[in-house]
N, C-alpha and C positions, 0 to 999 in steps of 0.2 A: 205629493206623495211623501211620507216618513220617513217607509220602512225603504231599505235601499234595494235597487235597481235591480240587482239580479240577487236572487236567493236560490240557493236550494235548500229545498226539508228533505231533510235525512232521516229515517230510523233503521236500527238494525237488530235482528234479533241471534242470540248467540247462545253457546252452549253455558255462558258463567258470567262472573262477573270479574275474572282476576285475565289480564293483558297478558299475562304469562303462560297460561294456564288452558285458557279457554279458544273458540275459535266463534266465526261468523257463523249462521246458518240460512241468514236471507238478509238481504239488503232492499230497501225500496227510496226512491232517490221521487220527486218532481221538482224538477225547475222551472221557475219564473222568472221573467223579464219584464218587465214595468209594468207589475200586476197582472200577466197574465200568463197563463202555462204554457210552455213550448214542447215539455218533454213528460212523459211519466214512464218511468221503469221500475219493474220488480223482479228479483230471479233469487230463488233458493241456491244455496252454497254448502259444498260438501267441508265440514269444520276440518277436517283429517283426524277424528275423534269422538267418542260415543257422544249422544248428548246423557245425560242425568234423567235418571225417571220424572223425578219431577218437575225440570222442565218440560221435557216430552208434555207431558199430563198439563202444563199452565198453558206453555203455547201452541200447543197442537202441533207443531212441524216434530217429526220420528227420526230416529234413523232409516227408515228406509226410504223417506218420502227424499233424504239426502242424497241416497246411496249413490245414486248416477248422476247427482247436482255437477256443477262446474264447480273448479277450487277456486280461491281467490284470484289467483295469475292471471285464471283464464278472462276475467271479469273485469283486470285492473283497469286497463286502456279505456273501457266505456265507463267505470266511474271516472275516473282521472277527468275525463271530458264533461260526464254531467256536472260535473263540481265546478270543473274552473271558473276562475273568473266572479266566483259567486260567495257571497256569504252562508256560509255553513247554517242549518238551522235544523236544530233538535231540542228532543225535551231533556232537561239533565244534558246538554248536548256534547260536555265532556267525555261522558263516557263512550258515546258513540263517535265522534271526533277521533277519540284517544285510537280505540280497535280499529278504523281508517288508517290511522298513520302508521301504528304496530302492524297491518297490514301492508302497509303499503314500503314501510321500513322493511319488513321479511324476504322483501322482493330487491331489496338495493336501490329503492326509491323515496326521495324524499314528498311529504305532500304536508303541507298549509295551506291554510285558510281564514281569512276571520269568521269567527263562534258567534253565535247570537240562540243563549238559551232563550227558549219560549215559558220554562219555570220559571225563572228566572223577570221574566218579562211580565210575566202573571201578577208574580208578587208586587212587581214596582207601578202594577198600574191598578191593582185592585187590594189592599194592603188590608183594607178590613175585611179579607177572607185567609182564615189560616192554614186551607189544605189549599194545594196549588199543584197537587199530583193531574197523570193525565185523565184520569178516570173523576176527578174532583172539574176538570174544564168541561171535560164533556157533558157532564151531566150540571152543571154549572148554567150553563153556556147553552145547552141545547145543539149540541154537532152531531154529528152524524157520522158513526163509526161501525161500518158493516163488518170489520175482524177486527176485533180490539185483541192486543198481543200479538196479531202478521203486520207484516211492517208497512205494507200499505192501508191500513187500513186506520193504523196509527199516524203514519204520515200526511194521509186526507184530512184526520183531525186537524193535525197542527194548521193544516192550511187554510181551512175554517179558519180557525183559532186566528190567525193574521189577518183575515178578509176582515173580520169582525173589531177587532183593536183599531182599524185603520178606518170602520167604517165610524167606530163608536166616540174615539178622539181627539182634540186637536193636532195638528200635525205638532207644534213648536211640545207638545207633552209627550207626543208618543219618541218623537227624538229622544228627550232626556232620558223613556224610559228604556227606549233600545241601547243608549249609551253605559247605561248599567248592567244590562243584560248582557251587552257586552265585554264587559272588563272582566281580565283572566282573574279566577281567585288567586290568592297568594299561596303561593308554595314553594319547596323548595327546588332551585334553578336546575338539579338534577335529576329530579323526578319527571316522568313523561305524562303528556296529558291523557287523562283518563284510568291513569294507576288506581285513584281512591275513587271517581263518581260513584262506580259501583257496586262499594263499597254498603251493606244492607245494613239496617238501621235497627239491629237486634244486638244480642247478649255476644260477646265473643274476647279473642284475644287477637290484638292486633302485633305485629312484628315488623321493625325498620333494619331495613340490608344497607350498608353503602357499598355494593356491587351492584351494576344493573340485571344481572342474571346468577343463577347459582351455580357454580363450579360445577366441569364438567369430568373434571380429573380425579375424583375421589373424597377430595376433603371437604369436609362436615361445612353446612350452609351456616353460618355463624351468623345473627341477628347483633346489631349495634343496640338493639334495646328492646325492650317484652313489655306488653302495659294490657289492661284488659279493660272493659268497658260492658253497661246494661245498654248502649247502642254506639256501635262500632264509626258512624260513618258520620257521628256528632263528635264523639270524642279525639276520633284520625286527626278532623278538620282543624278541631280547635288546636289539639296541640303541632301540627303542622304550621298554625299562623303565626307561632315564635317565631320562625324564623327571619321576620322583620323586626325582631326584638334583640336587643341582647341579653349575654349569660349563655351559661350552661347549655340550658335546653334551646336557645337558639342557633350553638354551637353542632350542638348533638343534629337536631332537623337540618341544617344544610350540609351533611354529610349524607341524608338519605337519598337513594338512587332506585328503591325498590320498599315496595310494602305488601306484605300478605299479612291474610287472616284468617283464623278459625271460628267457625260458628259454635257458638254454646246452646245450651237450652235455657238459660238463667245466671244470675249474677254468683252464683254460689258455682257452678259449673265452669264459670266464664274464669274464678279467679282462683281455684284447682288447676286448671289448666296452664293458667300464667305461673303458679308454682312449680305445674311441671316442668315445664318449659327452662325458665330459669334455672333451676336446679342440672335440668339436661345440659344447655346452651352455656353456660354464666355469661351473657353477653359482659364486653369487655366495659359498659360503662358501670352496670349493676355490680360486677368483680370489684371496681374500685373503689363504689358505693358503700357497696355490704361484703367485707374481708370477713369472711366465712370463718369458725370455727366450729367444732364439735357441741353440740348441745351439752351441760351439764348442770347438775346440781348443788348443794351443798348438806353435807350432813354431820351431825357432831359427832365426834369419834369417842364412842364411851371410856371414860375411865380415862383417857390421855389429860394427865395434869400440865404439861410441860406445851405451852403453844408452837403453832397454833393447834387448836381443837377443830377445827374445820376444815373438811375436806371434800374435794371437787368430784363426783361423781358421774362418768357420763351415762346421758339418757338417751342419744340420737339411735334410734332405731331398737330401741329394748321397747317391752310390756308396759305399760302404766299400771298395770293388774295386780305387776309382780313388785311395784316401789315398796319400800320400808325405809321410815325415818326419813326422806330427801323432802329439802324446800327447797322451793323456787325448780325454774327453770332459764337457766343464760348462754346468751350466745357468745361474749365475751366476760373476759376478768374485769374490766371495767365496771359493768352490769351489776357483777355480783358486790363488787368491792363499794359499789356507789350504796348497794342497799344495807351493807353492813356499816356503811359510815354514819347513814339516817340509824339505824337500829341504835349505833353506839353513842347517840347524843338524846334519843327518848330515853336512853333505859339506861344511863352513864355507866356504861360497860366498855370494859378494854380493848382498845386498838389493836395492842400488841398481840393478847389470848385470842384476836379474833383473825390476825394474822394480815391485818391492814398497815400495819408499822411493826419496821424490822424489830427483830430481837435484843438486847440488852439487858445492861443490871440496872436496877432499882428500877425506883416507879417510871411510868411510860407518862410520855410529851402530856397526854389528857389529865395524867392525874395531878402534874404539877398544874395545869389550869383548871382542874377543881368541875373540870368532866367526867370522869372517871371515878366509879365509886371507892378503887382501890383495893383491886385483887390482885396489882401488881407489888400492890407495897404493901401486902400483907393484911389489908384494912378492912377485908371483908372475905369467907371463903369462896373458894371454884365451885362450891355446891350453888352458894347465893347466887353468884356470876350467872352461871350457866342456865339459874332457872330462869334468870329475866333473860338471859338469851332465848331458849328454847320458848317461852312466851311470845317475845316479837317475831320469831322468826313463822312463828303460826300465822301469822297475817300472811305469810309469803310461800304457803303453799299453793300447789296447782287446786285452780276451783274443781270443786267433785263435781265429778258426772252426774248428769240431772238424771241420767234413769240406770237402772240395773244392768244394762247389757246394751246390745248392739243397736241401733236405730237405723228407718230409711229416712230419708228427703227425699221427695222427687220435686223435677222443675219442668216446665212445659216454655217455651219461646213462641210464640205467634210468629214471629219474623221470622222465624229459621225454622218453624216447624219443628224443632225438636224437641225431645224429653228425655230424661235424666235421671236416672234412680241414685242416690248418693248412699252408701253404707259408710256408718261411722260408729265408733264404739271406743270410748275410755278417749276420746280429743285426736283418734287417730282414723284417716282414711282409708278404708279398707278395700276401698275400687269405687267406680261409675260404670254402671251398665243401662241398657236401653229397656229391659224388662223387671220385673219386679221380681218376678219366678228365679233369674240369675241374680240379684239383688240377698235376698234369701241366700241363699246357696252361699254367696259370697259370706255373708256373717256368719255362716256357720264354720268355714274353711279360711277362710285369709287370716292372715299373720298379724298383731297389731305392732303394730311398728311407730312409735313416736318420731314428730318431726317438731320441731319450735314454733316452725314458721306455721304448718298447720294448727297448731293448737291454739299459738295467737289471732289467726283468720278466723277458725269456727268461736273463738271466744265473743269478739266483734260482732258474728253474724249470729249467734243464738241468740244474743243480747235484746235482739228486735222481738220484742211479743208477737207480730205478724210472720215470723221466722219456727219460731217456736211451734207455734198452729198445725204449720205443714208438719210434724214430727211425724211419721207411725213407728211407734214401739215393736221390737218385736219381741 
């Protein structure tokens, strides 16, 4: 025999997918002993919490079908028992593992086990198939599943699913590939098991805590870092496995103790949201990152002969409707002072009239190096200067708005069922709503408010022709 001596398959079905957040709603457990069943139990469980419509609607168990369920306490003692002794076995079995122990933690109990995913076990023993979902084995496989989404019904699969690997073969292969199946993924040593499994593989914005829970005294849930993703539970993973890495972000990952996340309707949704977010939070690594200033621009001050002629204008939360005369857009004097340095060696225009290098008499540092066409020493006037200024600096205004007025985006996610109407107008976000009817409305009534960091995103994301498509004008 392979597979080891006692197992039990687990599945469970719950109100979520977040350990914090969510609760049980049925558990269904059978155990085997050297291939054969000793025990099979199933019982509905009341979560202490509504379920979600739409799970209601995927798995069929209600509220009410809960209402008078047993809570977890009442239940503990008889799984405690179905388990011992036995190796764990689920699909994705972290996540169901995980809500076990978060269970059984809640109660002032500790519980372990050795995990042996059957995904997992899929993959390593059938490689040239690329779905390995359970709905992909059964209809694979040919098992037999009279409640697919109740947990026994799921659970008989899996046990199919084993009879059939063990039937199908060698014993010295199906070892190697349970010993894969069972090695814990990498993560970080603070994180509990089953935090990310269930984690959906759609559009969203994901959040790392190093607290294991969020303050219960008042003060704001602060994230260690905001990231967003077109599938949340590919990108969690990958950058979670830094943390057998070194640097930064391996530093950052073994400080997490906690991960949530928000579902988007799409990548444009998904990375609005992580601006909100950041902007709300400054999480403390992104603060150190990106030292915030005021957006501004630059404009030439008419008629000032005496430098410099340039001057700083802020734009963070004004019109773009109502601009006159401003180029560029920067988040630092850095930013701007870098583009006047390139302007001042295309167009051999002055450092000093431009306000790049302090002030003094005679010619400035450029002209004695034969940079500088020499408006400082008198060798050409502030009229000439200023026009090859005003020339380059036309390279360096904000791109026009590709249409007249306000536009929608909508975005649709399959994974998360959601959708998205995005209103934008002149590079600025004017809201996200769920219907088109309020979408409207909003473009007639919201404020336009410039943000840098939005104008730089949609610059990026219009850029795509297959971005552009989805536009409706209004």
């Amino acid at each position: 025999m392979a597979l080891p001596e006692r197992l039990a398959f687990v599945d469970l079905e719950t109100t979520g997918a977040n350990l914090l957040r969510d609760g049980i709603t049925e558990i269904a457990i059978i155990r085997v002993e050297r291939g054969s069943v000793v025990e099979r139990w199933e019982q509905l469980l009341n979560p202490g919490r509504s379920i979600p419509a739409k799970i209601q609607d995927f798995i069929g168990i209600t509220d009410a079908m809960v209402a008078d369920a047993p809570v977890f306490a009442d239940v503990a003692d008889t799984v405690h028992a179905l388990l011992e002794d036995c190796v764990f076995v689920a699909h994705n079995a972290r996540f169901d593992y995980g809500f076990l122990k978060s269970a059984f933690a809640g109660l002032g109990r500790n519980f372990d086990a050795p995990v042996l995913c059957t995904l997992k076990l899929s993959r390593a023993l059938y490689p040239e198939h690329h779905r390995h979902g359970l709905d992909a084995l059964i209809e694979r496989h040919g098992l037999v599943c009279d409640a697919r989404h109740r947990a026994m019904g799921d659970t008989d699969a899996l046990w199919q699913f084993a009879c059939l690997v063990e039937q199908t073969f060698p014993a010295a292969a199906l070892e190697q590939a349970v010993a894969r199946a069972m090695k814990a993924p990498a993560r970080p040593p603070g994180l509990p098991d089953g935090a990310i499994e269930g984690m959906p593989p759609c559009s969203g914005v994901y959040l790392f805590f190093d607290t294991p829970a969020a303050p219960e005294d008042g003060r704001p849930d602060l994230p260690i870092h905001v990231g967003s993703s077109v599938n949340l539970r590919t990108r969690v993973l990958e950058h979670l496995s830094a943390a057998a890495r070194k640097g930064k972000d391996a530093e950052l990952v073994r400080r997490v103790r906690r991960v949530d996340w928000i579902e988007a309707a799409g990548e444009l949704d998904a990375l609005l949201l992580e601006a909100g977010l950041l902007k709300a939070s400054q999480p403390v690594r992104e603060r150190l990152l990106q030292a915030r200033e005021e957006a501004f621009a630059l404009r030439i001050v008419p008629g000032r002969k005496r430098p410099p002629i340039l001057e700083h204008v802020r734009v963070s939360n004004t019109d773009p409707r109502q601009w006159e005369g401003l180029f560029g857009a920067f988040r630092h004097r850095k930013e701007a002072d870098s583009l006047l340095r390139e302007l001042a060696q295309l167009y051999r225009l002055c450092p000093r009239r431009l306000g790049i290098e302090p002030g003094g008499h005679g010619p400035c540092t450029a002209y004695r190096a034969k940079r500088c066409a020499g408006v400082c020493a008198g060798k050409e006037s502030v009229e000439e200067h200023d026009a090859r200024l005003l020339g380059g600096l036309g390279a360096a205004r904000l791109k026009p708005w590709p249409w007249q007025g306000a536009v929608i985006l909508s975005e649709h996610d399959e994974a998360s069922g959601r959708t998205a109407f995005h209103v934008l107008d002149h590079w600025c976000h004017l809201g996200t709503t769920e219907s088109r009817a309020d979408a409207q409305r909003l473009a007639q009534t919201a404020e336009r408010c410039f943000a840098l960091d939005t104008y730089r995103m949609l610059g990026r994301w219009l850029a795509s022709p297959g971005h552009l498509a989805a536009i409706e004008v209004l």
